[in-house]
N, C-alpha and C positions, 0 to 999 in steps of 0.2 A: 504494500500500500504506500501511495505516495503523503508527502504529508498533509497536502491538501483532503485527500482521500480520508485522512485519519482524523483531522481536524472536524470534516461533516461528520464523522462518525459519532465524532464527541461532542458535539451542537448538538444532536440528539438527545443526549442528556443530564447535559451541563449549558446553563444558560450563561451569553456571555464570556468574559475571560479569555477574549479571542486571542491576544500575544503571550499571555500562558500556556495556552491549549497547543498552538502553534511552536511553542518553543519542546513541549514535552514529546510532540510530534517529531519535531526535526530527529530528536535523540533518540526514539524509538524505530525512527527509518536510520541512524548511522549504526544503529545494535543489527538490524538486520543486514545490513550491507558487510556488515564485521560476519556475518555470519555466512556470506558468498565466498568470501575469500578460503586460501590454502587453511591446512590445517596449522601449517607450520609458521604461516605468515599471521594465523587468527590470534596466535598466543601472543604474539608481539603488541596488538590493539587493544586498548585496554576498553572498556566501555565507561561513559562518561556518566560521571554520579550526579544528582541535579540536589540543588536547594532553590527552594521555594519561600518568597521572601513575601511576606504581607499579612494586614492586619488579622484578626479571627474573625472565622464567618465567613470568610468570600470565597471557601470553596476547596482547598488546598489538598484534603484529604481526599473529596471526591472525584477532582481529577486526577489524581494514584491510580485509585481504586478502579476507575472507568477506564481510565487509560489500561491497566495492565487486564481487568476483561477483556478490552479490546483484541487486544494480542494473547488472547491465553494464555496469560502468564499467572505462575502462582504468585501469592500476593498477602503479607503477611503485615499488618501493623503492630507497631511496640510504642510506649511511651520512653522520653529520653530520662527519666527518672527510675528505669529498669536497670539503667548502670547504676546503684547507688553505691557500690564501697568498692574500694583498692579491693582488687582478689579477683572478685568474682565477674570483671568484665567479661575474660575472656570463658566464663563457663555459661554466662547469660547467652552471649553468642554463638554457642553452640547449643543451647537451648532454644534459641530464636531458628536458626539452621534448622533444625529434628523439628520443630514446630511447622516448618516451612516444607520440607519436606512430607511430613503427614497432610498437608493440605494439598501437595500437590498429587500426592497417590489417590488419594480423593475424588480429587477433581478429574483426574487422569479418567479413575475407575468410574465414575459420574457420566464422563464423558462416553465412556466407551458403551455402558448400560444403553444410553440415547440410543448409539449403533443402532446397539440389537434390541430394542426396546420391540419394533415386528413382530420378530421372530420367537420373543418373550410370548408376550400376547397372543399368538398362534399358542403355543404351545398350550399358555393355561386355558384357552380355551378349550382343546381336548383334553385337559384333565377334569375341568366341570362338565364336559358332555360324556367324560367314562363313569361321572360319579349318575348322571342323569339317566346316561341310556346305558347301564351295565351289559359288556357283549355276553352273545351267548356261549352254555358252559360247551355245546358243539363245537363251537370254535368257527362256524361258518356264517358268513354276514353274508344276511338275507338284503332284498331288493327295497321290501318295508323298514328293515332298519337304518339303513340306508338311506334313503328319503325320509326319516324320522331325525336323525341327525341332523339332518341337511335343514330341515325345520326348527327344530331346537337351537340352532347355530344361528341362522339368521332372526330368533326371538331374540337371544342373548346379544345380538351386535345391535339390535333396537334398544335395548333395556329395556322387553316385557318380563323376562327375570329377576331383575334386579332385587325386588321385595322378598324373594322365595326364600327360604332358609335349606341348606344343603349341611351334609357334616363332610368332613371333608380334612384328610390328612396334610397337614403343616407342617413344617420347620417349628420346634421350639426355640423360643427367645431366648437370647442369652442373655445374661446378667450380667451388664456394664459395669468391671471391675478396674478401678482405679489402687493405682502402690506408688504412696507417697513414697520418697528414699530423700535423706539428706543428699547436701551438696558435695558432686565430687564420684557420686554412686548414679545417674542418670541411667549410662547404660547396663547394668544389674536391672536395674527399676524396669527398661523397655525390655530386655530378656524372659521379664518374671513375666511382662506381660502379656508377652506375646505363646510363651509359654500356658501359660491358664489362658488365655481366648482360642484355643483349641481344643480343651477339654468341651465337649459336650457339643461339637457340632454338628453333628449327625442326627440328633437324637431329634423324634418327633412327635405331634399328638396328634389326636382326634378333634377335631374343633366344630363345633356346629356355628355358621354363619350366616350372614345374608350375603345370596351369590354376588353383589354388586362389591361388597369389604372382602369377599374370598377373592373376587378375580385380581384385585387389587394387590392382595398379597401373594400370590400365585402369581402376578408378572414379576416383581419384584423378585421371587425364589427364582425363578426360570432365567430371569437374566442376571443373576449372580452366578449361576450356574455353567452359564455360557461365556464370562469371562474370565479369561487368562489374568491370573492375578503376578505371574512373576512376571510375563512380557506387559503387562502394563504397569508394572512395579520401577521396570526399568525403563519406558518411556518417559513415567514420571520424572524419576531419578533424573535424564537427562534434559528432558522441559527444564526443569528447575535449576542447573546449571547452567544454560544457556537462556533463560527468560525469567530466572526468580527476579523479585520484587520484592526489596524490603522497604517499608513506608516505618521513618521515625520521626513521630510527632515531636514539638517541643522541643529540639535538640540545643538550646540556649539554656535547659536546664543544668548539664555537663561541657556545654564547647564556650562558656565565657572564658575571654583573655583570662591569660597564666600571668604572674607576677605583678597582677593589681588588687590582691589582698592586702590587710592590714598585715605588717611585718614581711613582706616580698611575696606573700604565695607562696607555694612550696604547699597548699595545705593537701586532706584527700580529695575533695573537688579536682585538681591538678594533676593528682596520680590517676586518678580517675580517667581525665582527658587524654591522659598520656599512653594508656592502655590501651584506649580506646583508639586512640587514632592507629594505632601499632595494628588493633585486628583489622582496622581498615584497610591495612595497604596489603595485606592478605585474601582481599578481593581482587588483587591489579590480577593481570596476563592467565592466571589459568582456571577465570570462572567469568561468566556473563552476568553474574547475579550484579543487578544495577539498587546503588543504593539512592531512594527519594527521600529529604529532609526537609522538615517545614520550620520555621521561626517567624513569626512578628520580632524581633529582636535582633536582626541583621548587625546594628552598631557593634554592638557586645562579642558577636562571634571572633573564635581566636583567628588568627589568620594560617597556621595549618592548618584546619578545618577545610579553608578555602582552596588549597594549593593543587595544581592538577594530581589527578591519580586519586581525589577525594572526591571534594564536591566541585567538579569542574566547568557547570553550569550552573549559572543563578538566576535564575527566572523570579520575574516578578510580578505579583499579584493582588493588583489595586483593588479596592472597590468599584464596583461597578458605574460605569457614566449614566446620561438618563436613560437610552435604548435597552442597557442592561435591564435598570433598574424595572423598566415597564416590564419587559420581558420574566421579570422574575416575581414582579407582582400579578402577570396575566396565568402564569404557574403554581402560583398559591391561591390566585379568586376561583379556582376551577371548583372546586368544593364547597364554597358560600355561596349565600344568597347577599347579592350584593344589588343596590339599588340600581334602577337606571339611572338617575340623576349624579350616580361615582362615576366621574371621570377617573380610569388608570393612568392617565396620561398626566392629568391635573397632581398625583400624588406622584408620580415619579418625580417632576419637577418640584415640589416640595422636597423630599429628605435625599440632597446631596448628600454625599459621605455615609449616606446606610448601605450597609451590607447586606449581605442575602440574607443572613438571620438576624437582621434591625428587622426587614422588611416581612419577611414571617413572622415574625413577634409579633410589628405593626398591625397588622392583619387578622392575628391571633386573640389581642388586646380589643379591636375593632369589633370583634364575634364576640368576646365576654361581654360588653359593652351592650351590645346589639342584642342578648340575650337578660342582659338584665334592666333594662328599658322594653320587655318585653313586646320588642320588631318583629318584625314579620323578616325584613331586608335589612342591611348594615345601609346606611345613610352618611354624609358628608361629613353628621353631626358627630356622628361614633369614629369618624375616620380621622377628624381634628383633636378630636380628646385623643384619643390611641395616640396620635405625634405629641401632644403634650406632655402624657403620661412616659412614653418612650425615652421624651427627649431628657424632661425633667422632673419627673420621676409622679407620686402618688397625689392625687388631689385633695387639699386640705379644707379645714373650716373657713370660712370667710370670713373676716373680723366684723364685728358691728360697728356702727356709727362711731368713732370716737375720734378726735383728737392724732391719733396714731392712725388710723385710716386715712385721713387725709394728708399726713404727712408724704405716706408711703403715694398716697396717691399721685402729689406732686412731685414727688421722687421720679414714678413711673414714666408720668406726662411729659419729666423734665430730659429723660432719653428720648423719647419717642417726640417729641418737637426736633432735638437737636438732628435725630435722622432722618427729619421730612425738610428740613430745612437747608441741609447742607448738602450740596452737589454732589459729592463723591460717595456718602453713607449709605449703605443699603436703604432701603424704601421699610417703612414699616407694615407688618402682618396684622398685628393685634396688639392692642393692651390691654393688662386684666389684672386685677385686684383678687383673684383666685390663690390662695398659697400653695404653690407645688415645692415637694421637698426640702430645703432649709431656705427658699425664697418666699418671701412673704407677697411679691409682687412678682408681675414679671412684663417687658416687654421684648416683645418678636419681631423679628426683623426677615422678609424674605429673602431666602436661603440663594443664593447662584449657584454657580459649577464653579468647583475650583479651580482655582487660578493660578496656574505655576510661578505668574508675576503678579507683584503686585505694587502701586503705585507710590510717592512720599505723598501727594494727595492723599490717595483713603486711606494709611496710616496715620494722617492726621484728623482725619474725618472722623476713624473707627474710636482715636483719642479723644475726640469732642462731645461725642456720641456715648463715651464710657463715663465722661466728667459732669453729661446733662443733669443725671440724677444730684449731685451734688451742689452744682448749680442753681439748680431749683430750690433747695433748699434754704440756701444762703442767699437769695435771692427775696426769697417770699417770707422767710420766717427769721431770716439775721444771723447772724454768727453766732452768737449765744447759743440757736437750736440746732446746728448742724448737727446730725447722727450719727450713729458707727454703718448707716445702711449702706454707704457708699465703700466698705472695706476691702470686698473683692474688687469692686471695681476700681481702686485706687493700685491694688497690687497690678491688674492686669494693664494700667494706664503706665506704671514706671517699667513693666517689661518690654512691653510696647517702645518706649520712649529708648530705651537703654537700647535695645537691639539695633532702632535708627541709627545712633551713633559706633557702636561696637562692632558691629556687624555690615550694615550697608552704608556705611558710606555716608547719611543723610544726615551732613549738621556742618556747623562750622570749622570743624576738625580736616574735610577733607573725605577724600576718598578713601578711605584708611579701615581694614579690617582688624579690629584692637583687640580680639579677645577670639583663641580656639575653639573650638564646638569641643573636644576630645578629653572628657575627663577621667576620673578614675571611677571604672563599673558598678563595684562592690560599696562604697565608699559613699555614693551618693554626687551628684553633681557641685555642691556647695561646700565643702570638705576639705579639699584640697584643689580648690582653683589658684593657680598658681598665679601670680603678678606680672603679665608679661609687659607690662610699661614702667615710664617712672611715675615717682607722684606728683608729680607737676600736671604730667597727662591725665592721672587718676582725677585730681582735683578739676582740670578741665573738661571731662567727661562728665563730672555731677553736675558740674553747673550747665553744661548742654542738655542733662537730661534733664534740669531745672527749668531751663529758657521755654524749652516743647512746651513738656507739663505747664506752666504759666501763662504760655501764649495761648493753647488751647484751651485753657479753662478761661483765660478773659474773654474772648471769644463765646465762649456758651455762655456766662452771665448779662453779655449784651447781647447775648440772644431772648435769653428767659428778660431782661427787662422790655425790651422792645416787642414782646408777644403777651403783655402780662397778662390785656384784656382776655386773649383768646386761652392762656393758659387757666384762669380762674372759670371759663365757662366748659372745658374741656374734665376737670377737675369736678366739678358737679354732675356733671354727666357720669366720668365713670364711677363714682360714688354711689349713683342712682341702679347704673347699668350691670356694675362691678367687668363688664368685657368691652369694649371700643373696636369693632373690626377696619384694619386699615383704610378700606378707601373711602367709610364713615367719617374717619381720622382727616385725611387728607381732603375733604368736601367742606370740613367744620375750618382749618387749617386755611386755604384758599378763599373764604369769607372774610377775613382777615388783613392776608397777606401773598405776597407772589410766592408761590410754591415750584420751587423749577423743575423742568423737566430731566428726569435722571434715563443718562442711557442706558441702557441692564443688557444682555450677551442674552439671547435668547436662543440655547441648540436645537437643534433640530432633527428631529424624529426621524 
């Protein structure tokens, strides 16, 4: 198969994740092309191990898993916390191996059953027609029994028999016996057991059934019977060297960089890794078994891990853009009842950044919802709670009338003006006075597609926007009242500001990247950040990330004073309303004052 060829194959049943899909593709046609060549030339190619790099949820396991069905390949997942101590890695991996192997004699044997599945089926059916029509003790088959058969055959292949009860000799069931054995003792353990799974093979009963569960189990006997268990013991055998599939989830759990522990490393975590990688190279040149690894945590991985002869491909696997995302919610409505008035379309473009299982959850949430507002159909209504619920978490008590209501109100009003107001800001969704998990307020701003760039504009926008709520504040009720409700947003306002200057470029410093992304793993980012300027430059950095911050927030307070009439009538509203939906928002807004027109990237379907 080509890799285009293997790719449709995998659209089938994996939504989305087209340069994933494509990449595991390529690797699974250079495994086969390794597999044309000489014998003596094949040992020399090693096949290429993949890591798969991206968030949870978008799929990583199920394109393994898909992928090596495809190819008929055995296929074995392990968590990377299976190596847990110095010793026993390389006994884990030969447990994982013997695991991997019984799957594929299986699968082998599974396969071959299908074969002769037929010829099964012939068979038991003239065992229920000798138990039906017993011949005669003459021994001479008459012309009536004969056309008696020939009728009782074709009832059985209708299923007018099916209900009839017959007695009817079977294979007794064996008794699925498992022997634990300490570590070290494995193969004693498989010897005992295979040893006792041949006691009592043979042996058989009488069983009274209904002909429909006997033929059932009479094809099942019949094509056991007709397979070669050591020639397909050893097709296995070689399947599995030339097409195993190990899938290790998690592998950031054991592959974090070595010598960034407290006191140099050197701890078991490290001997750990060290083992590890040592059975890895014990895959190169004289086996096909290709190893898949998956991580959200790609930073952290050590860099042997990375080196050819290991994981020599690193594919990556975003969340899904909006086509995904429709695609994968047109996959999970298949089984609701979902209104006509749900646009898929309309929610894809709402939750940027969800995964496949934000998006089944979303859906999931939507259907509890939809079930306990006792619907008939999931509605807009259940579809907007589920993203809120989703996004930020359980829905709270409303506060009554007080004082603190209205604070929080003009808190709310005081973001939600600052990003109808200002050119660069996302456009607002809603405001609401609802408390979802440690927010007492909240306001929504519609979501875009991410943006690999992004501008010193909406960096300062996204700053004015975070500083509205505080703004408000100190605007309407004084310095005296200012709150602690503006605390997150104050933290997310100096990282913001700080990264301008440190990192891109954007300040008076110049175009100067002042600060490395690369900390120590274990240790936490904050820890041991090391000084890489003088203090001169130190001191000129704060006060750049001071100038921002203060320019931006003057800025929003001669916003909020210049809006005060419409903020004070926006503020009674949603005190009344407790929820303000955007383009409400911006109609109340535009009564006022000029409300400009924002360009928004709008992809397409």
């Amino acid at each position: 198969m080509t890799p285009q060829e293997i790719v449709s194959e995998l659209d089938n049943h994996i939504v989305g994740q087209a340069g994933a899909k494509r990449a595991v593709a390529i690797a699974l046609r250079n495994r086969w092309r390794r597999q044309q060549v000489a014998d003596g030339l094949r040992q020399e190619i090693t096949p290429k191990n993949i890591l798969m790099i991206g968030p949870t949820g978008v799929g990583k396991t199920e394109i393994a898993r898909r992928l090596a069905r495809l190819a008929d390949a055995p296929f074995i997942k392990v968590e990377a916390t299976k190596f847990t101590e110095v010793g026993y890695v390389g006994k884990d991996v030969d447990s994982i191996i013997r695991d991997l192997a019984e799957i594929a004699v299986k699968q082998a044997r599974e396969s071959e059953v299908k074969k002769l599945r037929m010829r099964a089926e012939d068979a038991a059916e003239e065992r229920i027609l000798d138990v039906l029509l017993p011949p005669a003790r003459t021994g001479d088959v008459a012309t009536e029994g004969s056309n008696a058969r020939q009728i009782f055959r074709k009832k059985l292949r209708e299923g007018q028999l099916d209900d009839k009860e017959i007695e009817i000799e079977l294979l007794d069931a064996k008794p699925q016996l498992e022997i634990m054995g300490p570590q070290g003792m494995e193969e004693m353990a498989e010897q005992l057991r295979g040893m006792f799974s041949q006691m009592g093979q043979e042996r058989r009963k009488t069983r009274k059934l209904k002909i429909k569960d006997a033929l059932k189990q009479l094809v099942d006997e019949e094509a056991a019977k007709l397979v070669n268990e050591e020639e397909t013991k050893t097709r296995a055998l070689s399947n599995l060297e030339q097409n195993g599939i190990v899938f290790i989830d998690e592998i950031d759990a054991v592959g974090r960089q070595r010598g960034t522990g407290i006191g140099g490393g050197n701890d078991e975590r490290e001997q750990t890794l060290n083992q590890l990688l040592t059975e890895m190279d014990g895959f190169e040149g004289n086996t096909g078994i290709i190893i898949i690894a998956a991580t959200n945590r790609a930073d952290v991985l050590d860099s042997a891990l990375l080196r050819p002869g290991r994981f020599d491909r690193q594919v990556q696997v975003d969340v899904p853009d909006i086509k995904g995302r429709l695609e994968v919610l047109q996959v999970h409505a298949r089984d609701k009842k979902i209104s006509d008035e749900v646009s898929l379309e309309v929610i894809a473009r709402r939750t940027p950044g969800f995964s496949g299982a934000d998006l089944a959850n979303l859906l999931n949430e939507a259907a509890i919802l939809t079930a306990r507002r006792r619907k008939e159909a999931m509605t807009m209504l259940e579809i907007d709670a589920a993203v809120d619920r989703v996004v930020a978490g359980m829905e709270g008590t409303p506060l009554v009338d007080s004082k603190s209501k209205r604070l929080i109100a003009y808190h709310e009003i005081g973001h939600a003006v600052i990003g109808t107001l200002v050119k660069d800001h996302d456009p607002v969704q809603k405001v609401t006075l609802v408390p979802r998990g440690q927010a007492q307020g909240l306001t929504w701003f519609t979501p875009s597609e991410d943006q690999g760039l992004i501008s010193r504009a909406q960096i300062m926008a996204r700053i004015q926007g975070a500083l509205g709520g505080r703004a408000a504040e100190e605007v309407i009720f004084g310095d005296a009242e200012i709150t602690t409700g503006a605390g997150n947003d104050l933290q997310q306002v100096t990282g913001m500001a700080r990264q301008m200057v440190t990192r891109y470029g954007m300040s008076e410093l110049g175009p100067l990247s002042l600060e490395s992304q690369q900390g120590e793993v274990f240790l936490g980012g904050g820890w041991t950040n090391r000084s890489e300027y003088s203090e001169v430059i130190a001191a000129r950095i704060d006060g750049q990330v001071h100038d921002i911050v203060i320019q931006c927030y003057e800025k929003a307070c001669r916003i909020m004073r210049e809006n005060r009439e419409v903020i004070d009538r926006l503020v009674d509203l949603l005190i009344e309303k407790e929820t303000i939906d955007g383009d409400e928002f911006r109609q109340i807004m535009a009564e006022y004052t000029v409300v400009p027109e924002k360009e928004r990237y709008v992809p397409q379907l």
